[in-house]
C-alpha positions, -999 to +999 in steps of 0.1 A: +599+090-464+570+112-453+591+141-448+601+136-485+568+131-493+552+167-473+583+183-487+570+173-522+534+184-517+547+218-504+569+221-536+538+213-555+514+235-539+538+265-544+540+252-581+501+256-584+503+286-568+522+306-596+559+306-579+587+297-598+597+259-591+625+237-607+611+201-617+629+172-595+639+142-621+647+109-603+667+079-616+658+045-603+688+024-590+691-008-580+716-008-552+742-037-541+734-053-510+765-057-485+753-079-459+724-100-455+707-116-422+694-155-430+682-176-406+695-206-405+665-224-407+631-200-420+599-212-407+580-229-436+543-218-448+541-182-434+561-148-443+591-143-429+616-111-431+652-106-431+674-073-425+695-061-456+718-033-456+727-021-480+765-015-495+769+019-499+738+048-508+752+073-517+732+104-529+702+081-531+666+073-515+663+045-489+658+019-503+628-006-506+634-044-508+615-073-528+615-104-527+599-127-551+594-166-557+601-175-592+607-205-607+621-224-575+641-202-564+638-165-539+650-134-561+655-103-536+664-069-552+667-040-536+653-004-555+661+030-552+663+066-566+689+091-569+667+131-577+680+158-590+671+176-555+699+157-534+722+176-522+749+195-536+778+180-513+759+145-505+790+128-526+815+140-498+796+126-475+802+092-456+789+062-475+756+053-457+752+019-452+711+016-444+694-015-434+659-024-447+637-047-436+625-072-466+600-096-463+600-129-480+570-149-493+556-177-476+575-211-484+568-241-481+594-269-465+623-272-485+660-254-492+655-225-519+684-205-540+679-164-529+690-150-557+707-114-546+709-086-573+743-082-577+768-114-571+754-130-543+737-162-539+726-178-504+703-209-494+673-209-476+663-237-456+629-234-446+612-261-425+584-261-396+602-249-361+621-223-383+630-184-376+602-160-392+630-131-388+662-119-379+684-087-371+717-077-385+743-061-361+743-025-353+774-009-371+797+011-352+813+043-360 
């Protein structure tokens, strides 16, 4: 992200400058998660995080993660962009499965829906003597 982010300030300097610059546009996308580490138990009244990766990114950012307590229940989404400054072949590419780390609010004891933009729904049991993270696996090539 800060090389995006140098890259960008370069492209804007030049811009300032007088040289000839195409505007980037960029799309926000809200990308299917494909696998989630859960704990089986969270630890109750202090943030916790959990790994997502992410199903397939395709021409896009890496993603960010949120997680949010609303009305009883966790609601995790993950966001992202695809710009108009990816590049040209990035849809011949391999689908790239990136894992972010996403942190989840403090809860207190007690089992909570997560809520997964997309189609998936999971259970959170969170109690004292719980996990306050977890990895997923590596994937192989």
């Amino acid at each position: 992200m800060r090389l995006r982010v140098c890259a960008a300030a370069a492209l804007a300097s030049l811009c300032v400058a007088g040289v000839g610059c195409d505007s980037v546009s960029c799309n926000s996308i809200t990308p299917a998660a494909g696998s989630i580490c859960l704990p089986g138990v969270v630890q109750a009244n202090q943030n916790s995080s959990i790994e997502v990766r992410e199903e397939c990114g395709l021409c896009s950012t890496i993603p960010s993660c949120e997680a949010i307590l609303r009305d009883g229940a966790v609601f995790l989404t993950l966001h992202s962009q695809i710009c108009s400054d990816a590049a040209q072949n990035c849809a011949a590419q391999d689908c790239p499965q990136r894992v972010v780390k996403c942190a989840l609010p403090a809860l207190v004891a007690g089992t909570y829906p997560l809520v997964v933009a997309g189609n998936q729904n999971f259970l959170l049991s969170v109690q004292e003597g719980g996990q306050s993270s977890c990895k997923l696996p590596v994937l192989t090539q």
